[in-house]
N, C-alpha and C positions, 0 to 999 in steps of 0.2 A: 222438813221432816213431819210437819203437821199437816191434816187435812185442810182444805179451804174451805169458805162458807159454813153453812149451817151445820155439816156434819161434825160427830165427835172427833176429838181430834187421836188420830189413829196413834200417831209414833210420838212419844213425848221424852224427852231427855229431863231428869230430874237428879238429886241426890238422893243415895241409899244411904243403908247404915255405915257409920264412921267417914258421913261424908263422900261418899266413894260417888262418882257417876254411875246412871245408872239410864237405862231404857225403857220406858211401860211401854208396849205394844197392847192398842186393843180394837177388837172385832167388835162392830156392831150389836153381833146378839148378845154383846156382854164377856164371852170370854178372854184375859189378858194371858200376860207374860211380861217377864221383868227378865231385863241382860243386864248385868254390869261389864262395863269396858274391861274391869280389872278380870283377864282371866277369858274374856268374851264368854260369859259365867251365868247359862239361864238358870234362876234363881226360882222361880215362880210360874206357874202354868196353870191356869184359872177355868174352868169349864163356866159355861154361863150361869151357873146356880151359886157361883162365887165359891167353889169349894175346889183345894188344894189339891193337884193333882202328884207334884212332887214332894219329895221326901227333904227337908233340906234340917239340919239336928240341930237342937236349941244351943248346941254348944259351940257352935260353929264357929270358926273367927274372919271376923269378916276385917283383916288386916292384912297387908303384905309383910312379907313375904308366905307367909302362910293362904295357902290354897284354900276355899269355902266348901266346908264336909256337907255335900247332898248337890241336889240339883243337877245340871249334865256340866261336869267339869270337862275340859276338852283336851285328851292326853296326845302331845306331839311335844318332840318327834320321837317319841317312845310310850310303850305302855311299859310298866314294871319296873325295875330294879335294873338296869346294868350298864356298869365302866363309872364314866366321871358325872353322869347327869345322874340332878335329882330324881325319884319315884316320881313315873307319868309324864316326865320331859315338865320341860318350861311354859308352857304356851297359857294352863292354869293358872299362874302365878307370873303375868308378865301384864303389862297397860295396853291394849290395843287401840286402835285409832279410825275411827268412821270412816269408812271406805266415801272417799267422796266419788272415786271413780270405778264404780264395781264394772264388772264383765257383764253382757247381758243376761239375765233368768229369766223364762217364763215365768208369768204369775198372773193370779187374778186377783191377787193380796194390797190393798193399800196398807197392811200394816207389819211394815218388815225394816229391818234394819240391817244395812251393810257394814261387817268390821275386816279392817285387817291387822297383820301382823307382820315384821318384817324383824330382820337379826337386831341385837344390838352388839355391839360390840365384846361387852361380855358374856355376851351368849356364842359371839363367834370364838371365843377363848375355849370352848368346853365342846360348842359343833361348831366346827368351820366351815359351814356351808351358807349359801345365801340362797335366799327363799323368797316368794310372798306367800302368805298366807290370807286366804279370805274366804269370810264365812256369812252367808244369810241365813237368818234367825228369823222368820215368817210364822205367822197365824193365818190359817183360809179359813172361808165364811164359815166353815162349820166345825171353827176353833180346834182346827187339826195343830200341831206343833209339827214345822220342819225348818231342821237345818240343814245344809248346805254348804259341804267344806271345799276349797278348791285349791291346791297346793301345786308349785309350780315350784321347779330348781331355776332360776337365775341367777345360778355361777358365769362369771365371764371367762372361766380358764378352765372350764373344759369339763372338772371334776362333775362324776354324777353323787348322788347322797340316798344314801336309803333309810325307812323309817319305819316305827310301828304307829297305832292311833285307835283312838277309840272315843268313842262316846258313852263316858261314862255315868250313864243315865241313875239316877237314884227316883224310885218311883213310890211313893205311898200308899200304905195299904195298911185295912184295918185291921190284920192279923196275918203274922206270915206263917202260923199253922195252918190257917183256912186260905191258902192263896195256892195254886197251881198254872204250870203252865204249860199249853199246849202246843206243839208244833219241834218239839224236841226228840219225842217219843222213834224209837229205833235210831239214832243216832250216835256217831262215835264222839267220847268227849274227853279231853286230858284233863284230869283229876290235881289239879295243884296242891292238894291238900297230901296229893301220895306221887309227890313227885313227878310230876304230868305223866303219872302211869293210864297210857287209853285204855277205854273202854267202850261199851256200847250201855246206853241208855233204857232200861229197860222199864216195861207198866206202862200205862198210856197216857203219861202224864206225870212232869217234875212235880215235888211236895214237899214240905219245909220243915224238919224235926230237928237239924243240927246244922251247924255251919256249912257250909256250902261254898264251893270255889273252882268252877269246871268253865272249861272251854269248850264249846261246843262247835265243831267241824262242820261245811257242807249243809249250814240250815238253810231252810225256805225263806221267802223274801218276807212273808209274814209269819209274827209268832203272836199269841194272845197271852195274856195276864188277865186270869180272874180270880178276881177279889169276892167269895161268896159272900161273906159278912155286909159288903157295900153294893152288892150285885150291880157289881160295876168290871167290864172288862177293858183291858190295853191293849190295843192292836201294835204293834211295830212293822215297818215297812222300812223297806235299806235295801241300799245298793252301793257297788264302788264302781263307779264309770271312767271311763278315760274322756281325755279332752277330744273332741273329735276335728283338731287341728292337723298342723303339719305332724306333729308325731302320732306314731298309734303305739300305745302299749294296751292294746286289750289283749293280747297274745302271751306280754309277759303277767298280764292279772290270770289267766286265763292257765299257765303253768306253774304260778303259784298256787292256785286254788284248788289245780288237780283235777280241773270239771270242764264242762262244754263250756264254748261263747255265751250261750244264755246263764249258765251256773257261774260262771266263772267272774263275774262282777259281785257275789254277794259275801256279807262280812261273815267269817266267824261273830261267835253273840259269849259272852261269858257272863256267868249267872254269880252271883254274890250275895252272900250274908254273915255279919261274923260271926252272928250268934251273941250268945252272952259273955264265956270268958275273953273272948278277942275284944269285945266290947268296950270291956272295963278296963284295958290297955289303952285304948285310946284318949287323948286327952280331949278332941274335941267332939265326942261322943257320946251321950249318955249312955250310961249304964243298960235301960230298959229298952233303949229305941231301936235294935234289931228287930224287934218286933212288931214297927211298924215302917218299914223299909225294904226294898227288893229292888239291887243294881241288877241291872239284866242290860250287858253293854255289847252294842256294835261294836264291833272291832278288830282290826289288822293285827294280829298279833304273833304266832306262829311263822307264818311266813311274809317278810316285810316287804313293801313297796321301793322297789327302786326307779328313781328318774335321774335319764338324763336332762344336762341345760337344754332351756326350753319345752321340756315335758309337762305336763298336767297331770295330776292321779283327782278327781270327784268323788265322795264321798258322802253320799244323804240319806239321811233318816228321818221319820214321817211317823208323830206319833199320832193315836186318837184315843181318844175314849168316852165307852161307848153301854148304855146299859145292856148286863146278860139277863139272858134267858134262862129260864127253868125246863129243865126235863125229867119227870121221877127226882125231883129233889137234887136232881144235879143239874147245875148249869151246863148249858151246849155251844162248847164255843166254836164247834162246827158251822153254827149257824151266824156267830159273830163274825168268826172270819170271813165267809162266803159272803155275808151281806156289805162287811164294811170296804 
């Protein structure tokens, strides 16, 4: 798991807080990242100047069974609320296990970490389905963050299993009055707050005055995040690919999503913030930290993934960031996106 010779040593297994294992990933230029097994739970995402990229809340608890508030919790085999599974499925809040034998990835990353997951039996109690789950957790030279989910049904009796998922990224920022985001604009979005009543998205540009909890349909492979206060922006890159084995399900991604072969791999994004009074319900929340937090998640939600045995569904997202630009006093994320 370490580099050889002189160089620093890229992947290091250590203990986090309350003991928990844990992963540091680091790049050369300086930039890390921190997994914990528990959860397969990145916790940490370091730009080379040592400063915090994710949002993770000082109240966090970093115990099981309780899930870690912030950082990209990993929701399967559901997002949301419904039947006998916990809020965001189990996979958050479960031990995973070092993939010693991953499927091949291109990469040019010596600093990445293979995990999987697999049922336990009281998770087969609640979903009876048998799965493997595996995910790389990678930093490239120039301290990009991607994961890489890959989920396969390996039922032996036939049954297929369908799911929702997301990446429920929690991102930091200096102010989430002064944060907007670009790449939303003219898009339909189901409004959770009123009943996933849709709508279309209007102005050139989401902005942050009150809670916040939409679904956003049919986005582009990239969306930005700028932070004016830190004139610093977050590119997002995502796709959901099928395995390009014996089975093909691009056709059923592809009628799920309602879109062409090229459209038809990318995730819905759902935008989050509780605000202040949601806030203060929370227990492992502070009170004030709305304010410096913005989930903006990849994810399957709407319409869910089904496989049959022996199917694959891919699922990756490719974070950066990256300094903005000024234009007349407004940042151009025009120019962020096109360049990054």
């Amino acid at each position: 798991m370490a580099a050889s010779g002189s160089e620093r040593v890229a992947v290091e297994k250590c203990k986090g807080i309350n003991g928990l294992d844990k992963v540091v990933l680091r790049e050369p230029r300086g930039s890390t990242a921190e997994v914990y097994l528990y959860g397969a739970h990145v916790t940490s995402w370091k730009n080379d100047h040592g400063e915090e990229l994710l949002f993770v809340s000082s109240k966090a608890i970093f115990k099981p069974p309780k899930a870690i508030r912030g950082g990209i919790p990993i929701c399967f085999p559901q997002f949301g609320s419904h039947g006998s599974l916990e809020q965001h499925g189990f996979a958050r809040n479960r031990f995973w296990s070092i993939d010693t034998d991953p499927p091949p990835f291109p990469t040019n990353s010596k600093s990445f970490i293979d995990l999987i997951l697999k049922p336990s039996e009281e998770d087969m109690q609640k979903w009876p389905y048998s799965y493997e789950f595996r995910l790389r957790v990678a930093l490239g030279t120039g301290g990009d963050l991607m994961l890489t989910s890959r989920i396969r049904n390996t039922n032996a009796d036939g049954k297929p299993f369908t799911f929702t998922f997301a990446y429920h990224t929690y991102f930091s920022v200096s102010d989430i009055s002064e944060v907007r985001v670009e790449g939303l604009e003219t898009l339909d979005y189901l409004d959770n707050l009123q009943n996933k009543e849709r709508s279309t998205e209007q102005g050139d540009a989401l902005t942050f005055e009150s809670e916040v909890d939409k679904i956003y349909l049919g986005t582009p492979t990239k969306i930005a995040i700028l932070d004016h206060e830190k004139k610093r922006t977050f590119v997002l890159r995502k796709d959901g690919l099928p395995d390009a084995g014996k089975h093909d399900i691009l056709d059923n991604l592809v009628k799920l999503e309602g879109s062409s072969k090229e459209q038809g791999s990318f995730f819905p994004l759902v935008v989050w913030n509780p605000w202040d009074k949601k806030a203060k319900t929370m227990a492992d929340f502070g009170d004030d930290e709305y304010k410096h937090m913005l989930c903006v998640e990849a994810a399957v939600v709407e319409k869910p993934i089904t496989l049959k045995p022996g199917e694959e569904w891919k699922g990756r997202l490719e974070l950066s960031a990256v300094p903005s630009s000024y234009c007349s006093g407004q940042l151009d994320p025009q120019k962020v996106i096109q360049n990054s």
